[in-house]
Kinemage of the C-alpha trace (Angstrom):
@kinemage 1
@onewidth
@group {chain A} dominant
@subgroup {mainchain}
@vectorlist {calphas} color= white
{ca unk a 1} P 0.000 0.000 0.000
{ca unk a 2} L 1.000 3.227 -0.996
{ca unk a 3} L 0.073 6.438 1.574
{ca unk a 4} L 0.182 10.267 0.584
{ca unk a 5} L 0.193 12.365 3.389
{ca unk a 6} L -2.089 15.771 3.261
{ca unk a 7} L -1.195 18.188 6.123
{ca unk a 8} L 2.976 19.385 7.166
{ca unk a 9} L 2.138 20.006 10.396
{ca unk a 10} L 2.563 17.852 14.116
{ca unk a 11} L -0.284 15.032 12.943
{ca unk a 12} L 0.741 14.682 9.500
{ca unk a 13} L 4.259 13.622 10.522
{ca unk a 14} L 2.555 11.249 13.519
{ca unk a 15} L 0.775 9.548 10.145
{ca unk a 16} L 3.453 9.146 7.946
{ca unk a 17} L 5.570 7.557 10.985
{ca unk a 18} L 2.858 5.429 11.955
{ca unk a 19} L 2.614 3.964 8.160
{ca unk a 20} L 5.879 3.899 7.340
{ca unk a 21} L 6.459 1.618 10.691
{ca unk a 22} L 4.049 -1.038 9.123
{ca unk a 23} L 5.666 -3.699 6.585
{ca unk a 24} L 5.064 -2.835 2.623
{ca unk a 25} L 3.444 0.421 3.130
{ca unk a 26} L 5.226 3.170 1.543
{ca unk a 27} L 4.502 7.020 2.387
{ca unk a 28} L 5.103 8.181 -1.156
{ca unk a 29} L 3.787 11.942 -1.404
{ca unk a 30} L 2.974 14.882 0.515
{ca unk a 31} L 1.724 18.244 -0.031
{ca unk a 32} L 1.265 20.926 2.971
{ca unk a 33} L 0.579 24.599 3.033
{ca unk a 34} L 3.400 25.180 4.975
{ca unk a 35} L 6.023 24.277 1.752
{ca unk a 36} L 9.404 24.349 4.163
{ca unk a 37} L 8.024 22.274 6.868
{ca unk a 38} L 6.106 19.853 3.975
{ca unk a 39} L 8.985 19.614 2.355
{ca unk a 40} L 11.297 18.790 5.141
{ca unk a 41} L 8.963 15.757 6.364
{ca unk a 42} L 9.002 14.534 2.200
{ca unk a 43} L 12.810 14.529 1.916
{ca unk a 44} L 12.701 12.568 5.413
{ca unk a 45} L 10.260 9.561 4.913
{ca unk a 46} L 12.094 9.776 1.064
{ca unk a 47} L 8.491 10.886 -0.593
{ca unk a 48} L 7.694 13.966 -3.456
{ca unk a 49} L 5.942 17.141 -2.080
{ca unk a 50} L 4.090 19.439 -4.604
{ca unk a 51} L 2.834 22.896 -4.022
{ca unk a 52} L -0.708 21.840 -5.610
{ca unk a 53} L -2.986 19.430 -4.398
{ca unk a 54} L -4.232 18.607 -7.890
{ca unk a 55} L -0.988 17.658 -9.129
{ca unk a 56} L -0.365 15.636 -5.552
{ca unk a 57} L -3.949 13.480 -5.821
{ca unk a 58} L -2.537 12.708 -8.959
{ca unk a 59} L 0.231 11.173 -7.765
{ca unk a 60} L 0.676 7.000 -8.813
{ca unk a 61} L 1.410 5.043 -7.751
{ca unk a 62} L -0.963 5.347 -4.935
{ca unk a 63} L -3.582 3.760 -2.532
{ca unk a 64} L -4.870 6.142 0.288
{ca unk a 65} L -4.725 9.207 1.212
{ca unk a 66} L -4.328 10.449 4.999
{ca unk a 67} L -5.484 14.129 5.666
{ca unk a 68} L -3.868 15.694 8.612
{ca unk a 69} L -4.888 19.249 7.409
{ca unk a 70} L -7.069 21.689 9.758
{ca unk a 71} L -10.157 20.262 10.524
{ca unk a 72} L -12.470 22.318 8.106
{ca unk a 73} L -11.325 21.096 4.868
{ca unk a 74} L -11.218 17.389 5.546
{ca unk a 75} L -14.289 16.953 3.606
{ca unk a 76} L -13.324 19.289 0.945
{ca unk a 77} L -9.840 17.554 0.710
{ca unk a 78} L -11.499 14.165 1.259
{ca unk a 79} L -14.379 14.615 -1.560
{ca unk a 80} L -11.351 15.382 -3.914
{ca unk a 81} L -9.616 11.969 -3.136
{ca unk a 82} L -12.747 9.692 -3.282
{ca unk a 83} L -12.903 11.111 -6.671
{ca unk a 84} L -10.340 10.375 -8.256
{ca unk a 85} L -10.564 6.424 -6.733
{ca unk a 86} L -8.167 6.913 -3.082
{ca unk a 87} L -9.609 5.619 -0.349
{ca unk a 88} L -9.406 8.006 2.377
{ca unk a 89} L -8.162 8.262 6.108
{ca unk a 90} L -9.432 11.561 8.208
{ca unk a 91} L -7.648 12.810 11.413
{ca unk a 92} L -10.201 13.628 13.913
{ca unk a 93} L -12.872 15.041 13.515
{ca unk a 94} L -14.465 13.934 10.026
{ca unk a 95} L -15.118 17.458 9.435
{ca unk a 96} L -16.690 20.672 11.490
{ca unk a 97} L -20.039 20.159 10.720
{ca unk a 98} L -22.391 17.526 10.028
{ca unk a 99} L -23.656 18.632 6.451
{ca unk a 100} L -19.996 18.170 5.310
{ca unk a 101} L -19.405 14.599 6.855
{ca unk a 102} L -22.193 14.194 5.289
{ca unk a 103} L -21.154 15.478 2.068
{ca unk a 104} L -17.744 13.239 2.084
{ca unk a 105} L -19.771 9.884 3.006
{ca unk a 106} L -21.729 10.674 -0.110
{ca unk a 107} L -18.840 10.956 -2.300
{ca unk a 108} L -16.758 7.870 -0.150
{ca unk a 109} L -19.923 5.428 -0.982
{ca unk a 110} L -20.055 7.017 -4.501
{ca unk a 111} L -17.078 6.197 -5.454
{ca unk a 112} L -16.447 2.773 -3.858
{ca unk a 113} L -13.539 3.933 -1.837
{ca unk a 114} L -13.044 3.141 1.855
{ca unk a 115} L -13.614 6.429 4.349
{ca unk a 116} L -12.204 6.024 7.951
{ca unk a 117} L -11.062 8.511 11.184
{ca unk a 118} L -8.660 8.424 13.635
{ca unk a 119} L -9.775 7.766 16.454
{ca unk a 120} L -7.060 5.922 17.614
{ca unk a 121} L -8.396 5.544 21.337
{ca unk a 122} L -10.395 3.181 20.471
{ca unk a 123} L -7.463 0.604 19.092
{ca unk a 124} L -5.752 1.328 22.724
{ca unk a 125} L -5.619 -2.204 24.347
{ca unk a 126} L -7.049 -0.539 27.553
{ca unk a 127} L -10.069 0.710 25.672
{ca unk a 128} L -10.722 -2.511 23.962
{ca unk a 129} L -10.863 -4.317 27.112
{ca unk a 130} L -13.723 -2.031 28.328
{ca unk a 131} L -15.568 -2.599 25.475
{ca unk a 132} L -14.931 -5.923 25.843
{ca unk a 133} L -17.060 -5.969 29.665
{ca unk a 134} L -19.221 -4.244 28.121
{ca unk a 135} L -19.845 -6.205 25.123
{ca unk a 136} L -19.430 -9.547 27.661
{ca unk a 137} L -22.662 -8.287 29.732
{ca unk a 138} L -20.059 -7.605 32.353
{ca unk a 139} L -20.666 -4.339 33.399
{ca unk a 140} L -24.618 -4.453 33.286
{ca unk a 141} L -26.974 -2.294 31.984
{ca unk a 142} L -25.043 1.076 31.781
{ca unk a 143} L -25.818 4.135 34.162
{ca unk a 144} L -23.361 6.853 33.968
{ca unk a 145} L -19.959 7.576 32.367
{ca unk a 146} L -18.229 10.477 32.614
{ca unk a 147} L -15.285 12.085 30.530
{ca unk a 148} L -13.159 14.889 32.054
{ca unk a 149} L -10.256 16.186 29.839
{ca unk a 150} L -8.804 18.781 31.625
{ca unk a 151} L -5.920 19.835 29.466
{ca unk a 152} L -3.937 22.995 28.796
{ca unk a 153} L -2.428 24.510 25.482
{ca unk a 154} L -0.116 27.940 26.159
{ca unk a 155} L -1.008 31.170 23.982
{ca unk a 156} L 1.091 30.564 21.132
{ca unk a 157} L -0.837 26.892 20.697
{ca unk a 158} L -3.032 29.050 19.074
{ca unk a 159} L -1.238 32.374 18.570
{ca unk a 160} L 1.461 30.865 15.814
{ca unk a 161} L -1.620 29.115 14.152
{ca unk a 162} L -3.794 30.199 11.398
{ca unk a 163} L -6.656 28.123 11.900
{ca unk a 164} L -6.586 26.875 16.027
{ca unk a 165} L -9.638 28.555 17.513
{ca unk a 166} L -10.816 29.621 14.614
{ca unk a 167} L -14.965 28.807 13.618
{ca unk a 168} L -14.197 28.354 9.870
{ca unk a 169} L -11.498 25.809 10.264
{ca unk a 170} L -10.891 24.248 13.825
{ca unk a 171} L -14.854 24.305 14.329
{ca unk a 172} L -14.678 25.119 17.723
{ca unk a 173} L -12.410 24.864 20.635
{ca unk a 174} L -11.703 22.140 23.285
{ca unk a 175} L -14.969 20.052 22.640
{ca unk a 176} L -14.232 20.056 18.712
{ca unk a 177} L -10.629 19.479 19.031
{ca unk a 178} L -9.287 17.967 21.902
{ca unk a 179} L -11.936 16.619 23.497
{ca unk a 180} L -13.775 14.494 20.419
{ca unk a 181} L -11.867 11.831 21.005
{ca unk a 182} L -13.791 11.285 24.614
{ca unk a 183} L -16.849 12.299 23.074
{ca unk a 184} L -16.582 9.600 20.632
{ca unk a 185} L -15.515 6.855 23.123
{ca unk a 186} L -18.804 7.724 25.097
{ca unk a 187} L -20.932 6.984 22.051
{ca unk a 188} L -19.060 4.292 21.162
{ca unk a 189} L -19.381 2.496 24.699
{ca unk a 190} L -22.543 3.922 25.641
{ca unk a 191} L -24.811 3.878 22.334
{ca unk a 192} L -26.731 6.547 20.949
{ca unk a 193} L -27.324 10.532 23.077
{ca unk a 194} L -30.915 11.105 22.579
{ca unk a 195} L -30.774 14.791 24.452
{ca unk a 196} L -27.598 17.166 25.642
{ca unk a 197} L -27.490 20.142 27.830
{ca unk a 198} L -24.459 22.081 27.752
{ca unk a 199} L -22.407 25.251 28.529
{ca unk a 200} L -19.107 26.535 27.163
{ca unk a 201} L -16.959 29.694 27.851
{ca unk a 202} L -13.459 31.181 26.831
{ca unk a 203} L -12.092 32.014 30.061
{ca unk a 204} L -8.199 32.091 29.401
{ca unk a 205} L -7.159 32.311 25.213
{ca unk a 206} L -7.742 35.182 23.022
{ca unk a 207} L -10.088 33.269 20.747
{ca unk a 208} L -13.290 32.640 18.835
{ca unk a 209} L -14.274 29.705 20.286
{ca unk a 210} L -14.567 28.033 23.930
{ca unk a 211} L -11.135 26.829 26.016
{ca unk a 212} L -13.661 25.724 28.784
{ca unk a 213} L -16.893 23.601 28.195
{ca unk a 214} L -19.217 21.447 29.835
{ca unk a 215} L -22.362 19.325 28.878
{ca unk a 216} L -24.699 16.271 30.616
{ca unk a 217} L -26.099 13.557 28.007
{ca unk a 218} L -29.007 11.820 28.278
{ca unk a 219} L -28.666 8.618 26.647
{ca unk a 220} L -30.918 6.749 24.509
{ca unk a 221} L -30.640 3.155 27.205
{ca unk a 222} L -31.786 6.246 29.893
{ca unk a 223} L -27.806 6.217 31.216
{ca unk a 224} L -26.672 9.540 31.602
{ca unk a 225} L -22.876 10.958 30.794
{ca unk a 226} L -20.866 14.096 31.615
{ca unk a 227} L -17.951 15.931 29.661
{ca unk a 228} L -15.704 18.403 31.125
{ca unk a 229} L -13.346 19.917 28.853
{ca unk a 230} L -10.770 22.593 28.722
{ca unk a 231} L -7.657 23.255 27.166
{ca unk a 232} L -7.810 26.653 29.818
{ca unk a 233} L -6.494 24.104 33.381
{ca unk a 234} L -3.106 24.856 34.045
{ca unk a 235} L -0.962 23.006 34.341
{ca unk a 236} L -3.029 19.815 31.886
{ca unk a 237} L -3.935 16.358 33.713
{ca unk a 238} L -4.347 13.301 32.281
{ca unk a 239} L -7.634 12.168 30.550
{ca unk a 240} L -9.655 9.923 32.959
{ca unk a 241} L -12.873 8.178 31.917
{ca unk a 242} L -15.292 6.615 34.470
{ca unk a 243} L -17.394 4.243 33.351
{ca unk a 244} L -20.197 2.708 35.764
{ca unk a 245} L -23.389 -0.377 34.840
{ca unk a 246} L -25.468 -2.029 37.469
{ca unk a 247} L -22.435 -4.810 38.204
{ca unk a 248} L -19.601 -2.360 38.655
{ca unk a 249} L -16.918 0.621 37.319
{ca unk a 250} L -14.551 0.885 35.126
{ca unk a 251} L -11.994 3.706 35.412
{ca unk a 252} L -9.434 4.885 32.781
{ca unk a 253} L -6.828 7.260 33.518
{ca unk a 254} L -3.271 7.899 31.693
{ca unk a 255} L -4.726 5.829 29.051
{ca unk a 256} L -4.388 2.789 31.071
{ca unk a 257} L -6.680 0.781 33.346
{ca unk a 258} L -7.131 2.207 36.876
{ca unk a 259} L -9.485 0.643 38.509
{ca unk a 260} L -11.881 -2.727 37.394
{ca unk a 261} L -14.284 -2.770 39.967
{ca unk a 262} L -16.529 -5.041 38.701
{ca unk a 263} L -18.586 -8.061 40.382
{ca unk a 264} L -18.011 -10.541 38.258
{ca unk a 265} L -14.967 -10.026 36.977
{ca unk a 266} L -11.348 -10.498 38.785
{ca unk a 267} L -8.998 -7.176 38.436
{ca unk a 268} L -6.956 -7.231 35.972
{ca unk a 269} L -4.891 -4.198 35.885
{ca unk a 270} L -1.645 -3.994 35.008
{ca unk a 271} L 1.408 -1.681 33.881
{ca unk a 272} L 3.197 1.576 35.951
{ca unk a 273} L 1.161 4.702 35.733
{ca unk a 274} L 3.273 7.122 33.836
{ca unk a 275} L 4.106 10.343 35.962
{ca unk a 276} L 3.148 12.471 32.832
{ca unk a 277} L 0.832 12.421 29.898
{ca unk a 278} L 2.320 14.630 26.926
{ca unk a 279} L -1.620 15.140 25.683
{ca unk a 280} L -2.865 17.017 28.635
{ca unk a 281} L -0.091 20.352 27.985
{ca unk a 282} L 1.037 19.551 24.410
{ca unk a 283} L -0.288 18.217 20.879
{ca unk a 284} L 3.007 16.773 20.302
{ca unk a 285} L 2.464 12.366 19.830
{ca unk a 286} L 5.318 10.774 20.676
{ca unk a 287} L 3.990 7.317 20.745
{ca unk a 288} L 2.564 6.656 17.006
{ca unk a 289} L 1.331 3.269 17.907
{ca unk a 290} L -2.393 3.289 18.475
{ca unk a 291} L -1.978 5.255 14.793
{ca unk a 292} L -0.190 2.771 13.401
{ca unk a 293} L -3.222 0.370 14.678
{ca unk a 294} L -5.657 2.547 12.722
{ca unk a 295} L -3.667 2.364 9.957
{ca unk a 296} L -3.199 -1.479 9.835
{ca unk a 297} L -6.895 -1.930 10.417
{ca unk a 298} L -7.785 0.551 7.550
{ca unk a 299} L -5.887 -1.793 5.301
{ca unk a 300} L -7.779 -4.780 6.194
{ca unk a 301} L -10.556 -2.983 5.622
{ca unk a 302} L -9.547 -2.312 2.253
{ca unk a 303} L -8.063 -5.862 1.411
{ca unk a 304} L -10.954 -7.715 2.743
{ca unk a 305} L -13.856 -5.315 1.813
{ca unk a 306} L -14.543 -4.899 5.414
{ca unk a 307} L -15.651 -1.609 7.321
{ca unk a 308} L -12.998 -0.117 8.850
{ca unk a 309} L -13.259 0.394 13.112
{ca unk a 310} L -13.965 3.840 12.518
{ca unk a 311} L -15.983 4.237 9.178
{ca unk a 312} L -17.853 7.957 7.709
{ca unk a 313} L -20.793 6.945 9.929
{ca unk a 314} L -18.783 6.356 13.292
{ca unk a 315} L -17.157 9.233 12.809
{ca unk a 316} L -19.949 11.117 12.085
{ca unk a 317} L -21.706 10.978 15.758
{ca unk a 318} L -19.348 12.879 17.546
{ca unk a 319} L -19.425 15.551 15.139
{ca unk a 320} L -23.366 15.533 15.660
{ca unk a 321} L -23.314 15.318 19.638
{ca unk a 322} L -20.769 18.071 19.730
{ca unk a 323} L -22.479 20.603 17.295
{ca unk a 324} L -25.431 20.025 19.337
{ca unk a 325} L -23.239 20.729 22.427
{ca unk a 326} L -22.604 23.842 20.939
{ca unk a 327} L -26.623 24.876 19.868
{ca unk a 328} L -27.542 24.131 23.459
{ca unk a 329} L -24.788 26.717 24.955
{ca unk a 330} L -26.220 29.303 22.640
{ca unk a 331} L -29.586 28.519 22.939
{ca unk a 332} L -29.338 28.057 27.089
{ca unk a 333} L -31.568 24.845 26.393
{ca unk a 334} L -31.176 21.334 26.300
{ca unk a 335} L -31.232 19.618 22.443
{ca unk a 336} L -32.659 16.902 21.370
{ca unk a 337} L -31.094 14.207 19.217
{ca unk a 338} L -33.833 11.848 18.588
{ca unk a 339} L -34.071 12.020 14.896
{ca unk a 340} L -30.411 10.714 14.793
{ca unk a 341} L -30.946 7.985 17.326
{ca unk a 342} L -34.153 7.086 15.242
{ca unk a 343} L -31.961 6.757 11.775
{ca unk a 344} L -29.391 5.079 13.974
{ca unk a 345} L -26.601 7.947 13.454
């Protein structure tokens, strides 16, 4: 398989890492608005840049395409692909708004290509071991699961970007960036949010949209959930998911297992908690593993004619749930979400 890269920036080069670590995939192309930085990550991973994007989806040989670029072009940039035949790989989230997820599902099933996300918590071996109490019967009929990702970017996070906290291409703030990947874990482990109620502010960044957000979800089983989110709480601390059913809790924290408190089931925790999480006060990835896992999967997907573990449609929801975050902070009312859970979005 042959990967082009979209995007110069921090993700792009955690993509092109995590496929060029997998055996006979090739990162072969990349094209970037920043042209020094896009062509400093080409000459490294030994791949041609261009300056156009035409002239780079015509690049061949080549098999998918992974867009790393800011968050409200991935449809644009993804339409463009399915087009000309490339199945396509989206960085979180599938775009800003729902009409153009939409849009780029259309064009994905249209075309015959594959479309997938990364959202790469979900390949985490801790992760898959909740889902797999859950999916067991385990944990019992769900009840409440909460997500608090209290995180912290510095000024110039968004300062020395173009499109960070911007409406027109980040979508909005700590919910719509950072925080999706919880939101989408919740769905995914939970099932479908038939109403939200939330609140957002900007208490700390000079920008357009919130650093500081909050919102309760009613679910469609009648289990409720809570987000916290901020990239505003000095000094950034670890993700940490609680997840509670009628036989027991579940808690993640630092990405690992913290506590399996279940009745049935005998702990099973293991590893060192790491004394710091690079996520919570930096977008830097180290660790391009649970990529590389999204990646591999993607191309079984495509080899087998499979869905991938995060198709259009998955990635989709959170994109829904946190739009309607959004309507219900500038509405001061709650939002319902039925007519989604009734067409199974």
């Amino acid at each position: 398989m042959r990967v082009g890269i979209l995007g110069g920036g921090n993700i792009s080069e955690t993509h092109a890492r995590a496929a060029q670590a997998i055996p006979g995939v090739e990162v072969v192309a990349f094209h970037g608005r920043n042209r020094e930085r896009t062509a400093q990550l080409a000459q490294r991973f030994g791949a041609a840049v261009y300056d156009e994007i035409d002239r780079f989806l015509e690049h061949r040989p080549m098999d998918i395409v992974a867009i790393g670029s800011p968050s409200g072009v991935h449809a644009e940039q993804g339409i463009a692909a399915a087009r000309r035949g490339l199945h396509v790989l989206v960085e979180k989230p599938l775009d800003i708004t729902t009409d153009k997820a939409d849009a780029l599902i259309e064009a994905a099933d249209r075309a015959n290509v594959k479309l997938g996300v990364f959202f790469q918590d979900r390949m985490r071996p801790s992760v898959q071991q909740i889902k797999r109490h859950i999916d067991a019967g385990e944990l019992g009929a769900p009840v409440l699961i909460s997500g608090h990702v209290k995180w912290y970017r510095p000024p110039e996070y968004y300062r020395d970007s173009r499109w960070r906290g911007t409406w027109a291409l980040d979508g909005g703030g700590a919910l719509m960036n950072q925080a999706i990947h919880t939101v989408d874990l919740m769905v995914w482990l939970f099932g479908p949010v038939a109403r939200v109620n939330g609140a957002t502010a900007t208490r700390l960044h000079e920008i357009e949209v919130e650093d500081t957000a909050a919102a309760v979800f009613e679910f469609a089983s009648g289990a409720l959930g809570l987000i916290e989110a901020g990239t505003s709480i000095a000094p950034g601390y670890p993700r940490r998911l609680e997840v509670t059913g009628a036989q027991g809790t579940i808690v993640l924290e630092h990405d690992r297992l913290a506590r399996v408190d279940l009745r049935s089931v005998k702990s099973d925790i293991s590893g060192a908690t790491p004394d710091r999480v690079e996520n919570a006060s930096s977008p830097v990835v180290s660790d391009a593993s649970a990529h590389q896992r999204v990646i591999e999967d993607f191309i079984r997907a495509i080899e087998t004619d499979r869905t991938p573990a995060c198709d259009g449609r998955e990635g989709r929801r959170s994109v829904e749930l946190v739009q309607a975050i959004y309507e219900s902070a500038r509405t001061h009312r709650p939002v319902d979400l039925h007519a989604s859970v009734g067409r199974g979005l």
